[in-house]
N, C-alpha and C positions, 0 to 999 in steps of 0.2 A: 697311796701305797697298797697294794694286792698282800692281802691277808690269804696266808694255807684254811681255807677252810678248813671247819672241825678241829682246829687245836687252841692250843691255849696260847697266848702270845705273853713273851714276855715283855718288860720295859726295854729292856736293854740286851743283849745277850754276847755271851761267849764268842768270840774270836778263834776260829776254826784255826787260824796261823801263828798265840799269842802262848796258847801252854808251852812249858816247857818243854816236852817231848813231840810237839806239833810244832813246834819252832819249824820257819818254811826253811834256812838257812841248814838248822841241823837235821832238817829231816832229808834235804835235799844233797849233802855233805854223805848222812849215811848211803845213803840209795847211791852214789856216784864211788863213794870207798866201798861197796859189794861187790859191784862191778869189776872194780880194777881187783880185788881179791880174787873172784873168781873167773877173769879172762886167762886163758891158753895161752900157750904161747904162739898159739897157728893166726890168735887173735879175739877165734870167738870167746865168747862167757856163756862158762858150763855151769850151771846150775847145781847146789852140793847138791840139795835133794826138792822138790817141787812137787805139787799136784796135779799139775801135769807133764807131759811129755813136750820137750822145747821145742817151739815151731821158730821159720826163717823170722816172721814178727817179731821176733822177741830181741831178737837179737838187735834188728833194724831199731824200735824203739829204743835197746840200751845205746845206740849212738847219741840221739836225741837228749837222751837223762847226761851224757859225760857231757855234751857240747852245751847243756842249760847249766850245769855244774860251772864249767868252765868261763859264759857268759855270766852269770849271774852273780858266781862267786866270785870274778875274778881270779882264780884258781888256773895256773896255766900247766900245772900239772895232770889235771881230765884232756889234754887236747892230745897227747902222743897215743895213749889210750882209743881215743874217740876215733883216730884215723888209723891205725890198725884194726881196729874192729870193720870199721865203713870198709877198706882197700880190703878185706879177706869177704865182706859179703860181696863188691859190687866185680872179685875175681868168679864169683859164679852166679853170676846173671849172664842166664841164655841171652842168644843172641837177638832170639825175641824179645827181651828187657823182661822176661818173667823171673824169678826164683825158684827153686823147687822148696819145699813146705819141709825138708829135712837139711839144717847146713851144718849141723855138727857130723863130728866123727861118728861112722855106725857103731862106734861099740860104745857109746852114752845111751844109746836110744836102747839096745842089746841089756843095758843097765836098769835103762828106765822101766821095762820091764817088770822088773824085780821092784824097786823101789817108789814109784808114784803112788801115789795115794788111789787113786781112780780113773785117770784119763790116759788114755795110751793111744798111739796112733792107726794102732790095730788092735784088733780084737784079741782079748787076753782074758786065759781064765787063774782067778788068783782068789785062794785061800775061801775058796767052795763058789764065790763068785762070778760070775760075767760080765764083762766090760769090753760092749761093742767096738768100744774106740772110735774112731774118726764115719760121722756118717755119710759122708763122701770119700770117693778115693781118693788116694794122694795123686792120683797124675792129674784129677779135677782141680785141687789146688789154686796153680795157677788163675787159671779162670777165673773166679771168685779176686781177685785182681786186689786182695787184702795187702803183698808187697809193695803192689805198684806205688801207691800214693805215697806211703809211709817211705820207702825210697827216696822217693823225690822231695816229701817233705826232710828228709835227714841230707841230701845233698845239700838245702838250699839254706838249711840252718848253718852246712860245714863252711859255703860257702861265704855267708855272711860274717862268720868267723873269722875265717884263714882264703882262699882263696874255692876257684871251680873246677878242682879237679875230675870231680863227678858231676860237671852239669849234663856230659854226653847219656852218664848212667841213668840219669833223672829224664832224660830226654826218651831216651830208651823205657824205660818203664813207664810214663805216660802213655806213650805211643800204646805200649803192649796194653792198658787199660781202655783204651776207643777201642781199639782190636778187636774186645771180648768183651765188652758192656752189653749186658744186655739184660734191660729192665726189668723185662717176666721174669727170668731166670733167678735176678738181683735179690728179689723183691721175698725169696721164698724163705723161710724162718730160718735161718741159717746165722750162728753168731757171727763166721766167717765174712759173708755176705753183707752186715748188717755193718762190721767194721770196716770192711774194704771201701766201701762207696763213701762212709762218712769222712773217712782219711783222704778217698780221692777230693772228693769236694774241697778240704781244706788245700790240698794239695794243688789243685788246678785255679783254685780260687788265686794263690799266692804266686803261682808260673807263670811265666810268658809266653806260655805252648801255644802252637798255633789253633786247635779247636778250645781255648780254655775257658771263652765266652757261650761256646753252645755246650759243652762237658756241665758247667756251672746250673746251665738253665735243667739241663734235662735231670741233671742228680738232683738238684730241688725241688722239680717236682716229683721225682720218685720220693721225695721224704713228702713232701706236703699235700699229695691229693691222696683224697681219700680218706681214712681212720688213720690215729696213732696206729699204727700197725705195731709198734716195739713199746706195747703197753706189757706189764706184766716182768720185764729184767733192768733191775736197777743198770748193767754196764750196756746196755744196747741204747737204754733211755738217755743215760748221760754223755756215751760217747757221739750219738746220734743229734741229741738234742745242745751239745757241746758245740760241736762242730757246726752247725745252724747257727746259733748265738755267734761264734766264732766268726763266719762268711756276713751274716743278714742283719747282726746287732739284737734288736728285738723285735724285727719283723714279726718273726712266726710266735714269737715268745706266750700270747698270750692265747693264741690260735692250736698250736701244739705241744709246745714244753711245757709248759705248768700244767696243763691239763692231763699232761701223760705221767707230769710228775706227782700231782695232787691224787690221781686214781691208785699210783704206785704207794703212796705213803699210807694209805687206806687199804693195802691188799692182802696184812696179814703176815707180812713175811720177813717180818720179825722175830728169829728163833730164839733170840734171847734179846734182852735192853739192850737195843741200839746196835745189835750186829744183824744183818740182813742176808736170806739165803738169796740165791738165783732161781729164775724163775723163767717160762717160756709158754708161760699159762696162768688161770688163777691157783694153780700148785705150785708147791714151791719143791725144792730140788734137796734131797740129801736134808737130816739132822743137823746141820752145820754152818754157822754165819762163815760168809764168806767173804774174802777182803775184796773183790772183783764186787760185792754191792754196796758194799758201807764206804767204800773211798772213792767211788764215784756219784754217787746216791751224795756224798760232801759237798764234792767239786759243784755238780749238778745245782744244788741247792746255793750253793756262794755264788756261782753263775749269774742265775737266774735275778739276785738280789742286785750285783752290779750292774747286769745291764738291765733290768727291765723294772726294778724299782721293788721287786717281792719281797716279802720279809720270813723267808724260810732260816734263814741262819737265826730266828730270833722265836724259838718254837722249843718245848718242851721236848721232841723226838731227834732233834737237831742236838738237842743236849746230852740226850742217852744216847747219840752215836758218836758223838768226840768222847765220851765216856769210854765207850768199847773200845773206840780205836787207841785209845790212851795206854789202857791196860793192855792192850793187844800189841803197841809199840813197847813199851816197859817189858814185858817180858822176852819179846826179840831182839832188843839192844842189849841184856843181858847176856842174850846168848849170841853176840856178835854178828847181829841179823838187822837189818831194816827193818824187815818187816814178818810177821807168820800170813799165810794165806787163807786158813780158816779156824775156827775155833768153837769147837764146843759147848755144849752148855756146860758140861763137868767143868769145866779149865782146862781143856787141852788143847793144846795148838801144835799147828804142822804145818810144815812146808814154805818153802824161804827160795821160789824160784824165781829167776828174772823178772819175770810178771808183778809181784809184791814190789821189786824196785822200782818199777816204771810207776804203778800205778801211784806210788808214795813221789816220784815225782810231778805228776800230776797234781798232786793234792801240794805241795808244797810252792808249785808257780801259779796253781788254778788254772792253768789252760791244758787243752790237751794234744796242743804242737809245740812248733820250736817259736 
């Protein structure tokens, strides 16, 4: 059994899935009833209020969380849902199979503005502040080809479901990722970037696409030669080294994941017991734990234990983050929320955007596809 260096191991430990407010069922129940509270009637789910500004991702993922809902729960009330959302994103895929990086209505974004916490898709100045917004353009978007996979993974999930009504749209969006792959460019520190390819990979890994054999080979080695490159951000580490474990089992596990995950748990970026900021360096980002590290930074660690025999769910710092995240769900199910997306060292918490749903359904099936 592979012991986390440097900690203390317990006998026995805590069940990431076993508390009561960790319950995978009700946490998975919550995240799935946000969604259908906060979907339009055009289809998509508008965010009440978030930290950031809602990109096309988000939306694609909340297909995924209704259609696991619906699978998992047996729950056949997530499916009318889940195919209104799918049918109003895959009405505005170019006909390149791209998305554009804005699919709600302009006058939410016109909103967000005013109300996000810090990230905006442009540049905004708010309350003496400056917030560059988006370090790429939006018409680069596409490119970065962060829709493509996740598309495809949510047609194949629908499909497995109910039928293939979007296998053309998955077909489409594959396609539009060979198109614009392009490794140098991939490979550059970009969160975008970092999840676009790990999602293709799971994505091409589970298709029938005609390049889905050479797509597979060339995305693995952009993750595996060289440095952990995605040292230093709990969600890059875990959706990157997720997605690996996901495709290769424990190939790479002891060659790349635990090592990127044992350098991360040593890095400091801890801002409080068991809440973790984000990081793209050995700094870390903002005053503020954020749910985007502590609930992947979980998943990552329960991962890592299933397939490749580690014993991080069984660690004193694995303890103080189902702590955080406990108190951090207790106080958002009070307030009719899944989940907050960050939290202070005071006690205060903010922000209940799409993103905190998906990730809490992440951590409630432990994988991070369909």
């Amino acid at each position: 059994m592979r012991r986390l260096a440097g900690t203390l191991e317990r006998p026995t430990g805590r069940n990431l899935l076993t508390d009561d407010l960790l319950n995978k069922d009700g946490a998975l129940r919550d995240s799935a009833d946000y969604l259908v509270r906060i979907q339009a009637p055009d289809g998509f789910c508008v965010p009440i209020d978030s930290k950031h500004s809602e990109i096309a991702a988000y939306q694609v993922e909340s297909v995924l969380v209704l259609l696991q809902a619906h699978d998992l729960l047996g729950d056949a009330a997530y499916l009318e849902p889940a195919g209104r959302l799918m049918a109003a994103i895959v009405e505005r895929q170019a006909p390149d199979g791209s998305l554009p990086i804005k699919l709600l209505p302009d006058d939410y974004y016109e909103r967000a503005k005013a109300e996000v916490m810090e990230y905006t898709l442009e540049p905004l100045e708010k309350d003496g502040q400056t917030y560059p917004g988006s370090t790429f353009s939006l018409e680069e978007f596409a490119s970065f080809g962060l829709s493509d996979g996740l598309l495809a993974m949510a047609a194949a999930a629908y499909e497995r479901v109910v039928d293939d009504r979007f296998a053309e749209a998955a077909e489409r969006a594959l396609d539009h990722y060979c198109a614009t792959f392009d490794p140098v460019r991939h490979k550059e520190n970009h969160f975008v970037s970092f999840y676009g390819i790990a999602f293709a990979l799971h994505a091409f890994a589970r298709s029938q696409h005609a390049r889905r054999d050479e797509m597979v080979e060339a995305i693995t080695r952009l993750f595996t030669e060289g440095p952990n490159w995605w040292d230093y951000s709990p969600s890059k580490l875990a959706i990157v080294g997720g997605n690996l474990l996901a495709v290769h089992g424990d190939r790479f596990a002891d060659s790349h994941v635990m090592p990127g995950l044992d350098k991360l748990l040593h890095s400091g970026l801890e801002v409080m017991p068991g809440g973790f900021g984000m990081a793209t360096s050995d700094s870390q980002w903002g005053d503020y734990a954020d749910v985007r590290g502590a609930l992947p930074l979980a998943i990552i660690m329960q991962a890592c234990d299933s397939v490749a025999g580690s014993t991080y769910t069984r660690t004193e710092i694995h303890d103080r983050m189902l702590d955080w995240m406990t108190a951090n769900r207790r106080d958002a199910v009070a307030a009719g929320r899944p989940f907050y997306e960050v939290s202070y060292p005071d006690g205060r918490r903010f922000g209940s955007g799409t993103p905190a749903s998906i990730l809490l359904s992440w951590w409630a099936t432990g994988r991070f596809g369909p």
